[in-house]
Every structure is written in C-alpha cells, then in structure tokens.
C-alpha positions in Angstrom: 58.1 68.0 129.7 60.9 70.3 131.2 62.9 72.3 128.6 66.5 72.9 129.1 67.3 70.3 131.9 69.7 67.9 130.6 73.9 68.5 130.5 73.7 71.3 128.1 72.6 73.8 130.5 72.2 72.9 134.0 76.0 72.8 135.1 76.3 76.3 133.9 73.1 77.4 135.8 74.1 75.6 139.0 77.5 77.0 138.8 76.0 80.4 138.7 73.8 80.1 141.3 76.4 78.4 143.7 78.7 81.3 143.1 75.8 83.7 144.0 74.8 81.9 147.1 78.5 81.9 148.2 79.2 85.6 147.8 76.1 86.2 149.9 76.1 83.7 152.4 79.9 84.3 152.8 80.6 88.3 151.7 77.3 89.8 151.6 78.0 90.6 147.9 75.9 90.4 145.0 77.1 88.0 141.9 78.5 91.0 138.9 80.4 89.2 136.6 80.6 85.0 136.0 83.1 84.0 133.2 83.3 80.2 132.0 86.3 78.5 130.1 84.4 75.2 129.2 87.1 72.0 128.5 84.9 69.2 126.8 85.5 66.0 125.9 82.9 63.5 124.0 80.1 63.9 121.6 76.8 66.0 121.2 73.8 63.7 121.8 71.0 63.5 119.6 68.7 66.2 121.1 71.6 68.4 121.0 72.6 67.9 117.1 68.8 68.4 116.2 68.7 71.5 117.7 71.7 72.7 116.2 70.7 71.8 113.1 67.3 73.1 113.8 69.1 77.0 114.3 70.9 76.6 111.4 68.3 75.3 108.5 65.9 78.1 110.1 67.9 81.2 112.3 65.5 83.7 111.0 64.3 85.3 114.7 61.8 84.7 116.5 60.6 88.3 117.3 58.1 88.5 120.6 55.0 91.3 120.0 54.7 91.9 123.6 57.0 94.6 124.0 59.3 93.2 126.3 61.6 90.3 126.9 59.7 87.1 128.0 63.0 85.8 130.5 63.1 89.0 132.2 58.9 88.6 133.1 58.1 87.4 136.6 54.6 89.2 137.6 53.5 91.7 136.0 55.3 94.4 134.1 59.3 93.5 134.3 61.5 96.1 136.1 64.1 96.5 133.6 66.6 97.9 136.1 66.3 95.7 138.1 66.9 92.6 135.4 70.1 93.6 133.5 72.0 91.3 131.6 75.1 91.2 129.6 76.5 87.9 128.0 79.6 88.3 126.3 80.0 84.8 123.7 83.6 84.4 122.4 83.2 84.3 119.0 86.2 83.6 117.1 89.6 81.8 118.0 91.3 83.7 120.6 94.2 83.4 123.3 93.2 84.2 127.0 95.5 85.1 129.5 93.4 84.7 131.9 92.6 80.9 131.3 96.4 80.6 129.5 95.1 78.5 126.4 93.2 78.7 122.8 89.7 79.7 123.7 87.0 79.9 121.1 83.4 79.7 119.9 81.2 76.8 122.0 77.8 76.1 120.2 76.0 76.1 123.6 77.1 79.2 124.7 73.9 81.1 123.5 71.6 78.8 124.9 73.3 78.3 128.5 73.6 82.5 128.5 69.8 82.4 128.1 68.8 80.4 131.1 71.5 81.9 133.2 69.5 85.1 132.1 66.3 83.7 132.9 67.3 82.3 136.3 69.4 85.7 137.3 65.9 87.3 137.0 64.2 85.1 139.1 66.4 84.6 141.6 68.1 88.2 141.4 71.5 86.9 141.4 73.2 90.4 140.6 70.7 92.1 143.1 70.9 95.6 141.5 73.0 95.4 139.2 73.7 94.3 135.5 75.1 90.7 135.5 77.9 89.8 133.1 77.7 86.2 131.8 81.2 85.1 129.4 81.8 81.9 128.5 84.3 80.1 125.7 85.2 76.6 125.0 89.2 76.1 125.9 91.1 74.1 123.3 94.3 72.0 124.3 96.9 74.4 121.1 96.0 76.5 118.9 95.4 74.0 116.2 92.9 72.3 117.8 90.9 75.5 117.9 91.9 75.9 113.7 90.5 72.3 113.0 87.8 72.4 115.4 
C-alpha cells in the first residue's frame, strides 16, 4: 500500500517539485518560498472524511522517542541545516491581496505541508536553505468563507 498518493496530496507535491526543477534547470536557483491559493470545487471522498474524522475523535499527538523528526531522516543522522522547513497554514478567514479574494483554512493543508516536507528533504528542493510552504483555500466572497 502507498500512503499519501491519491488527489489530496500529490498535485501539491508535483507542483512543488516542478517549480524546483524549473528554477534550476532555467535560473540556477534553489526553490525558497512556494505559496498555494487552492480553488476547489466537489466533495471529500470517503478516505478523506475518515481521516478527518479520525484527527478529530483522537488529535492527542503522536510524539516520536527518537529524538528527531522522522521526514527529515534519509541515512543516518539528519543534517538539520540542511532540512529546514517552514509551513505557514492560513488559519482563519482572511483577505489576500496577493490572490485578491477570501482565503481561509483548507483541511488538507497540514497534511500536503507534511509531504512537501518530506519530499523537500529528499530531493533538497531549497538546497541550503529553509523552505517556506503557505497554502489557503480561496473562497469566491467573503460569505462563502463565513458559511463554509
């Protein structure tokens, strides 16, 4: 079974890593900062809802004993400097100029930050330096974002 394959995550990753490979195949630049304004349209699928609801009828966390975060390990012990990550997960209802709309909270956003984390230290996305992950979900008025 492969975890954390399906539509909740992998246009996020690819996105990420597409806007790595461009900035160096194109600029020679290492990726710093990624920022995503998700618009979505439909319904959560079943996996989805039973993982929400699995967070929420049991958040306490789950604390590692190994002394170190398990996403930043590749071989051995992790070179923290090397693996810095920053996700930044809008929380409440908010106006972005950058985006011009509503943005606000999207339930996947911890999750897709994660693997984004996971994949920047495996494929070294940022190169030396901290990577900043943001991401919001992008409502159509501000009322959608009070009802939602």
């Amino acid at each position: 079974m492969v975890s954390c394959c399906g539509c909740d995550c992998v246009p996020w990753d690819v996105t990420t890593m597409a806007a790595s490979n461009y900035l160096k195949e194109n600029h020679n630049e290492s990726l710093k900062s990624i920022k995503f304004f998700d618009e979505m349209k439909g319904a959560a699928s079943g996996g989805t809802i039973e993982t929400l609801f699995e967070s929420m009828t049991h958040p306490e966390s789950k604390k590692t004993e190994l002394g170190y975060d398990p996403l930043l390990k590749i071989s051995g012990s992790p070179d923290k400097s090397k693996l810095e990550f920053r996700s930044k997960l809008q929380q409440f209802l908010g106006y972005s100029n950058i985006h011009k709309s509503w943005i606000g909270m999207w339930v996947l956003a911890t999750g897709n930050s994660l693997i984004v984390k996971r994949s920047n230290a495996l494929l070294q996305y940022s190169g030396e330096d901290k990577l900043s992950y943001e991401e919001a979900l992008v409502y159509p008025n501000f009322w959608f974002g009070v009802v939602d």
